[in-house]
Backbone as a chain_set.jsonl record, in Angstrom:
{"seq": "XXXXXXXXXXXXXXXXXXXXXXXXXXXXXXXXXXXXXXXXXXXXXXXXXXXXXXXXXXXXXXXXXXXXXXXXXXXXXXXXXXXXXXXXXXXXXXXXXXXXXXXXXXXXXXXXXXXXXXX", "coords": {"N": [[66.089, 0.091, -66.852], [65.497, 0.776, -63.553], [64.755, 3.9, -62.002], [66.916, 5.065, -59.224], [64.398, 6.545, -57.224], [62.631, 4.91, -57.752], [63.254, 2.285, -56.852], [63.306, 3.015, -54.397], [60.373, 2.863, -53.972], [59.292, 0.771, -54.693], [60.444, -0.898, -52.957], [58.91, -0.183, -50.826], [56.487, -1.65, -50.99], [56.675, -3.933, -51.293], [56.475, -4.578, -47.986], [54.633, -6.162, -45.556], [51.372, -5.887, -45.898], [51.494, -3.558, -46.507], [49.803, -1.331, -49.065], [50.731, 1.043, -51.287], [52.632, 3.507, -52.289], [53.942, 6.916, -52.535], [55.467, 9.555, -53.723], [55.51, 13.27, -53.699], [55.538, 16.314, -54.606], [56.024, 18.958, -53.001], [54.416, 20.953, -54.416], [52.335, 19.327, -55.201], [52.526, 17.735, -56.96], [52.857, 14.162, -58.72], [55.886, 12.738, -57.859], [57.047, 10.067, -58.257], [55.268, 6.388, -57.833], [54.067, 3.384, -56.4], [51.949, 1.393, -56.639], [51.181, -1.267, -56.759], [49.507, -2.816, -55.284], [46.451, -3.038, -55.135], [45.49, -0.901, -54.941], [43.419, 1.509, -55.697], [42.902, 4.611, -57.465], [42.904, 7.764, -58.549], [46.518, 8.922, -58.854], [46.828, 11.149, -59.267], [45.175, 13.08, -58.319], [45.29, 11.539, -55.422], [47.59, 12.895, -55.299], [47.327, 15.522, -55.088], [45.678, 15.368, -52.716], [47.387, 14.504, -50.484], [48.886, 16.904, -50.232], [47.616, 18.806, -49.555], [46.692, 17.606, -47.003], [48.898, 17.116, -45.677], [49.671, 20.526, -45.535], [47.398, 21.979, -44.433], [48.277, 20.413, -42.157], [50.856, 21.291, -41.239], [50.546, 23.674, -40.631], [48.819, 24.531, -38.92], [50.451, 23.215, -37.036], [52.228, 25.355, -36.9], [50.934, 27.146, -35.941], [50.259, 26.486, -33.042], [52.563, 26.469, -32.433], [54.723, 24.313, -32.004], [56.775, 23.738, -33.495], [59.182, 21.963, -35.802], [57.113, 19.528, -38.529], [57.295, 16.418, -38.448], [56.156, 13.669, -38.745], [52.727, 12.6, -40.084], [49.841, 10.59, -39.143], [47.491, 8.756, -40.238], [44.709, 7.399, -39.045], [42.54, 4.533, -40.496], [39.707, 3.132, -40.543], [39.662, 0.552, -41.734], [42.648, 0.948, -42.527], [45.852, 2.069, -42.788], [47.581, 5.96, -42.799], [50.46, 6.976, -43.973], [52.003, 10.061, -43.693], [55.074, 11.271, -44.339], [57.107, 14.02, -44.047], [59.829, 15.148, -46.4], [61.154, 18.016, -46.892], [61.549, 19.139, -49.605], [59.622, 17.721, -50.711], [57.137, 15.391, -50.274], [56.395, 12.069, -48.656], [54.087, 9.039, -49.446], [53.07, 6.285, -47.726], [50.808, 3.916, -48.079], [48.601, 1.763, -46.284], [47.155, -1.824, -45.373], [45.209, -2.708, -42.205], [46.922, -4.543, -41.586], [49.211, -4.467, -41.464], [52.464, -3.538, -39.832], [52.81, -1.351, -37.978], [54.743, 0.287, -36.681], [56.713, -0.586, -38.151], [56.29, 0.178, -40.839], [56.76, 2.818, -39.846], [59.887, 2.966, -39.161], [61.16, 2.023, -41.016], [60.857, 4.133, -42.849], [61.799, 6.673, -41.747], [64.142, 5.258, -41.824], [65.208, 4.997, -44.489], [64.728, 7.857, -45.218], [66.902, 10.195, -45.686], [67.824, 8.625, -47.85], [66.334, 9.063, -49.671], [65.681, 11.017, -49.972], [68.177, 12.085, -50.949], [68.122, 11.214, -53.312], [66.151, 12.477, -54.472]], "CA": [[66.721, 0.254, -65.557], [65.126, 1.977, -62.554], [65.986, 5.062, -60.949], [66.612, 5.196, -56.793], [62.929, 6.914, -56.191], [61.441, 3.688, -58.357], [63.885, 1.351, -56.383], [63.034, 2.978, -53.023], [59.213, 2.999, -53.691], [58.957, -0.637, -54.867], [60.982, -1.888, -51.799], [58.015, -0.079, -49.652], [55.023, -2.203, -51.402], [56.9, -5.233, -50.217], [56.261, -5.025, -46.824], [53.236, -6.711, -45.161], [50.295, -4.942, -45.698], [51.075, -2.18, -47.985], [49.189, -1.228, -50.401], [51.028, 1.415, -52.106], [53.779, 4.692, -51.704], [53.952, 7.431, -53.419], [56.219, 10.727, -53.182], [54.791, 14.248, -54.094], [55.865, 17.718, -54.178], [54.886, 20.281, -52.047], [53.197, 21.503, -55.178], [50.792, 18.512, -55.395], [52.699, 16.761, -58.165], [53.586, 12.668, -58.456], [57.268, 12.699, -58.288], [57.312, 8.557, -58.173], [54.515, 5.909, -57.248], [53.765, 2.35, -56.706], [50.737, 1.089, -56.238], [50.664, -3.02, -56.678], [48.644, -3.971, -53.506], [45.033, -3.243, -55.037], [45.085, 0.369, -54.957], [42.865, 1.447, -57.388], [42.885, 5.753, -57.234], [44.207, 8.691, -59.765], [47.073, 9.137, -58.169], [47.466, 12.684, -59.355], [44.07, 13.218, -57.079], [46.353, 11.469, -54.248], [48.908, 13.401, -54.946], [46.706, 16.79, -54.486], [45.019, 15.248, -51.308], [48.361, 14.457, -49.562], [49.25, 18.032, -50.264], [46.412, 19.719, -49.0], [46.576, 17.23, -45.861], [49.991, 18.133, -45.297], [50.241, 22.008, -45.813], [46.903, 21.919, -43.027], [49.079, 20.104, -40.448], [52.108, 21.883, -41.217], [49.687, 25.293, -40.845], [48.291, 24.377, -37.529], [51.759, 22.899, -35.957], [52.879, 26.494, -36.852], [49.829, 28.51, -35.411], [50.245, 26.037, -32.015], [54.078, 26.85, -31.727], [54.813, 22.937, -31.913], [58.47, 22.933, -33.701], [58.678, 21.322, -37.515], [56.2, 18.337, -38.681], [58.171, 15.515, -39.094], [55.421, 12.256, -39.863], [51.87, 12.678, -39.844], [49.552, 9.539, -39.175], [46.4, 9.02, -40.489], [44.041, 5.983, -38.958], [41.225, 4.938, -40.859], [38.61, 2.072, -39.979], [40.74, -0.667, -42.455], [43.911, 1.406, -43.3], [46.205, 3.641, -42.26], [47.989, 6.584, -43.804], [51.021, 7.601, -43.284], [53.358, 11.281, -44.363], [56.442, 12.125, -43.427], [58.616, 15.525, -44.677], [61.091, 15.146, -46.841], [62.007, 19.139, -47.481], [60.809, 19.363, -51.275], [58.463, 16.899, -50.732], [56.144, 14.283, -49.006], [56.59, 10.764, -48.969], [53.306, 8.387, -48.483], [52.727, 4.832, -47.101], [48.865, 3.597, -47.398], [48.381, 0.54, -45.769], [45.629, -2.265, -44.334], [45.228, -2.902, -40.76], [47.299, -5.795, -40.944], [50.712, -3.987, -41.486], [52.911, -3.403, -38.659], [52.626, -0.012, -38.028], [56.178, 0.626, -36.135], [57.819, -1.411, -38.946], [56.893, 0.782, -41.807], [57.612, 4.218, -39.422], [61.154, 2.037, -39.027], [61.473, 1.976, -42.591], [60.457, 5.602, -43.333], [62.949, 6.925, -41.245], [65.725, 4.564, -42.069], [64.828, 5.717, -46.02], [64.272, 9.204, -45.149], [67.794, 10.505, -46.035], [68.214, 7.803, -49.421], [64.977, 9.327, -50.478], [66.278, 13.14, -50.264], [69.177, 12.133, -51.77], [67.474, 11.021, -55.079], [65.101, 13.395, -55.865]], "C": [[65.898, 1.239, -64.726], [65.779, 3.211, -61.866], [65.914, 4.589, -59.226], [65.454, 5.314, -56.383], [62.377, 5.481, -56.832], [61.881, 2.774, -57.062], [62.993, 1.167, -55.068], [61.405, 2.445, -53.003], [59.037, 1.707, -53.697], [59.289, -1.222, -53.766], [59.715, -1.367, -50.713], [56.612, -0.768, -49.933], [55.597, -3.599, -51.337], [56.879, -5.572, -49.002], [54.976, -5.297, -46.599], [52.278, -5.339, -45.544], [50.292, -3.443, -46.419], [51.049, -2.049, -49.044], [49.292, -0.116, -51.641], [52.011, 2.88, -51.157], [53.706, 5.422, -52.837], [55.051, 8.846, -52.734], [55.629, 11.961, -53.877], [55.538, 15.136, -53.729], [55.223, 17.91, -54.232], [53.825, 21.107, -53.148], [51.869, 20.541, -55.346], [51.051, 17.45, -56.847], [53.506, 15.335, -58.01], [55.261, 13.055, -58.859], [57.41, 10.794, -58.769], [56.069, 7.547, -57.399], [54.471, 4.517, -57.739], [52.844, 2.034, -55.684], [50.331, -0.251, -56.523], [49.518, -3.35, -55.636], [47.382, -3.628, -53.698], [44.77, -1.694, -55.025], [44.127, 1.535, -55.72], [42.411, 3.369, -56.7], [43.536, 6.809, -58.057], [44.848, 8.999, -58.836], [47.573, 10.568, -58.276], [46.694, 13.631, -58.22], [44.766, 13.245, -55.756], [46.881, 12.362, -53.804], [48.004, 14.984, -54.135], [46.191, 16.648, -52.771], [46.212, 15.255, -50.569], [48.601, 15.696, -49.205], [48.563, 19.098, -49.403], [46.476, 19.242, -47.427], [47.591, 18.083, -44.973], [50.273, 19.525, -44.676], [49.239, 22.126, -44.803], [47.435, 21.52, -41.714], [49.994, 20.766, -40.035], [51.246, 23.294, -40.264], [49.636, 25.143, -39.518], [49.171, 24.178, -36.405], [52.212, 24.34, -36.041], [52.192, 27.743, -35.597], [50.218, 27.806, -33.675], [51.786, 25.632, -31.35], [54.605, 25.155, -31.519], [56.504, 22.74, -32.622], [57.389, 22.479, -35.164], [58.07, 19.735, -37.241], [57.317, 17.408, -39.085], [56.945, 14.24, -39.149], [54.104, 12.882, -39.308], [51.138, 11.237, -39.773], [48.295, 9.285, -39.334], [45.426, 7.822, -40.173], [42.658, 5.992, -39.439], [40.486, 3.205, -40.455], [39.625, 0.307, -40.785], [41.914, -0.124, -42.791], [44.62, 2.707, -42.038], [47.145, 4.225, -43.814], [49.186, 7.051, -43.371], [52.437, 8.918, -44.332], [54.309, 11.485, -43.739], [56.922, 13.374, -44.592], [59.726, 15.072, -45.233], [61.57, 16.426, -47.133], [61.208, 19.518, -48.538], [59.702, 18.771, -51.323], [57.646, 15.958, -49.977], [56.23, 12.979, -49.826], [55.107, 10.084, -48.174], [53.206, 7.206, -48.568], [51.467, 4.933, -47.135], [48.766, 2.25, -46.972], [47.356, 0.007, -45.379], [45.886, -2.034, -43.018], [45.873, -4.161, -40.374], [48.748, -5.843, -41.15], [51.178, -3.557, -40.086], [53.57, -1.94, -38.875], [54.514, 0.566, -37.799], [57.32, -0.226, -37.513], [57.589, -0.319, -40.123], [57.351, 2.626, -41.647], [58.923, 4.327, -39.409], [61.918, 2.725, -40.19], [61.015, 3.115, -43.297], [61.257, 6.441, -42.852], [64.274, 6.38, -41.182], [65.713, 5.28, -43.778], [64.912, 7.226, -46.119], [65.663, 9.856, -46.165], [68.357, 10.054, -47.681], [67.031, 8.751, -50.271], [65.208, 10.878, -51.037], [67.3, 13.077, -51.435], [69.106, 11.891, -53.169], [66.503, 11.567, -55.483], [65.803, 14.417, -56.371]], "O": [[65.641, 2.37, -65.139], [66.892, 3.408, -61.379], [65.139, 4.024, -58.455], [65.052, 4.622, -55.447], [61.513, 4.968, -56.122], [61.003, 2.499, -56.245], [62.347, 0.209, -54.641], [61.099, 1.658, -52.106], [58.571, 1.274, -52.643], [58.544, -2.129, -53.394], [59.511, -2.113, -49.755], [55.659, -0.503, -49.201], [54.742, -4.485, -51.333], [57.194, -6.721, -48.692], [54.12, -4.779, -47.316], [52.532, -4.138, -45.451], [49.439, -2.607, -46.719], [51.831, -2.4, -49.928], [48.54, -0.081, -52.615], [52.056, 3.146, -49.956], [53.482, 4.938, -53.947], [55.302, 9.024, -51.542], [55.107, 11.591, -54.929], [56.223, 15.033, -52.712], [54.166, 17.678, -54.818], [52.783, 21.695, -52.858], [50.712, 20.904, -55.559], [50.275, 16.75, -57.497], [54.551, 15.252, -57.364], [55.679, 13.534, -59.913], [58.017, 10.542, -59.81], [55.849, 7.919, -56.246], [54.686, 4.199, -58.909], [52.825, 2.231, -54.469], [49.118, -0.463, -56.548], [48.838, -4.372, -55.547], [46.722, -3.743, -52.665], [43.585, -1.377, -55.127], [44.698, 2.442, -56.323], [41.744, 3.481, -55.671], [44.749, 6.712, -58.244], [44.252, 9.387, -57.831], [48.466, 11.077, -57.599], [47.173, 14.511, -57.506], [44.937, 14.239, -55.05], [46.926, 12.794, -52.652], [48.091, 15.35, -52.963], [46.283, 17.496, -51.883], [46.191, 16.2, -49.78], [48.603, 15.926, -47.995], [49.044, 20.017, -48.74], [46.363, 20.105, -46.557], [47.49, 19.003, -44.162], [50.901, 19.721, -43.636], [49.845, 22.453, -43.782], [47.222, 21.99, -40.597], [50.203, 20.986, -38.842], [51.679, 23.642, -39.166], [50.532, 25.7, -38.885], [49.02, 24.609, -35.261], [52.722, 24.642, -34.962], [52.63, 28.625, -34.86], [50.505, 28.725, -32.908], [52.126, 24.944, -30.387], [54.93, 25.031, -30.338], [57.264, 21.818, -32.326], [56.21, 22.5, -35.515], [58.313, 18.976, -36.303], [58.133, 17.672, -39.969], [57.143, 13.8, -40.282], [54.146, 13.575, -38.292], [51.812, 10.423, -40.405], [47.69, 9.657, -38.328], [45.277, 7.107, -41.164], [41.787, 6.819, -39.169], [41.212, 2.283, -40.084], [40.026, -0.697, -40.196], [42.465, -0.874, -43.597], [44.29, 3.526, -41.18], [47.377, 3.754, -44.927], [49.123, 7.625, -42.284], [53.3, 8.695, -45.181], [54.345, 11.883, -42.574], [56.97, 13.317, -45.821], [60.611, 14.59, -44.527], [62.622, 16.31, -47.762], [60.206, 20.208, -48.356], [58.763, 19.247, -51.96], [57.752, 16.048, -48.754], [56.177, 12.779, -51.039], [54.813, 10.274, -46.994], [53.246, 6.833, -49.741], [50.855, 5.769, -46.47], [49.006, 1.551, -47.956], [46.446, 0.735, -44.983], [46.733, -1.211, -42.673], [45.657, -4.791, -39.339], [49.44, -6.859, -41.071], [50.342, -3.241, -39.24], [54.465, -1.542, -39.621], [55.247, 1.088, -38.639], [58.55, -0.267, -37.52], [58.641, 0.196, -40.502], [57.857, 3.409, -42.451], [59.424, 5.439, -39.58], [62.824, 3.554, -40.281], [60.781, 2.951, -44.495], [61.582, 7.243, -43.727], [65.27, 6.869, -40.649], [66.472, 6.234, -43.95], [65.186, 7.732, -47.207], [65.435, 9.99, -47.367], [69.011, 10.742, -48.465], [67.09, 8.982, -51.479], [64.987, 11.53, -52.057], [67.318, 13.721, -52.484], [69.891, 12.296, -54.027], [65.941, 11.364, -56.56], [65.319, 15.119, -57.259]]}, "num_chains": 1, "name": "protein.A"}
């Protein structure tokens, strides 16, 4: 039987174009990950890079008086990346360029709250 974070993560590697989710605490550790769509990466690596991305944006929204980070968005030449804040932790979306961007921000913010609630 799965838990909720498996449930939630698997339902986000069914939408078009993504190629994997993962959730991390703020320390840099995998809380939950799925990676079907070709992903091929230690995801413990991931997990450190998200962390590091993160705790820089967070840093900088602080120094430039901006209010709390709520998603970060990362565009890369075939992919995007995308973090949002959960509190304890970071939730990520990696995707191609052929996912619909507003659909899985949709679905990251409709999740946001289920996702808190089960770690």
């Amino acid at each position: 039987m799965s838990s909720p974070l498996q449930t939630i993560v698997a339902e986000f590697t069914r939408i078009q174009g993504v190629r994997g989710a993962i959730i991390v605490s703020k320390d840099g550790f995998v809380i939950e990950a799925s990676t079907p769509g070709g992903l091929e990466i230690d995801l413990d690596a991931l997990a450190a890079m998200i962390t590091t991305v993160y705790g820089a944006a967070d840093r900088m929204g602080s120094e430039l008086k901006l209010g709390d980070m709520d998603m970060i968005i990362l565009e890369y030449a075939n992919s995007y990346v995308l973090l949002e804040d959960l509190g304890e932790a970071v939730f990520a979306v990696i995707s191609d360029r052929t996912a619909y961007l507003g659909r899985i921000r949709y679905e990251m913010k409709k999740q946001k709250d289920r996702i808190k609630a089960a770690l």
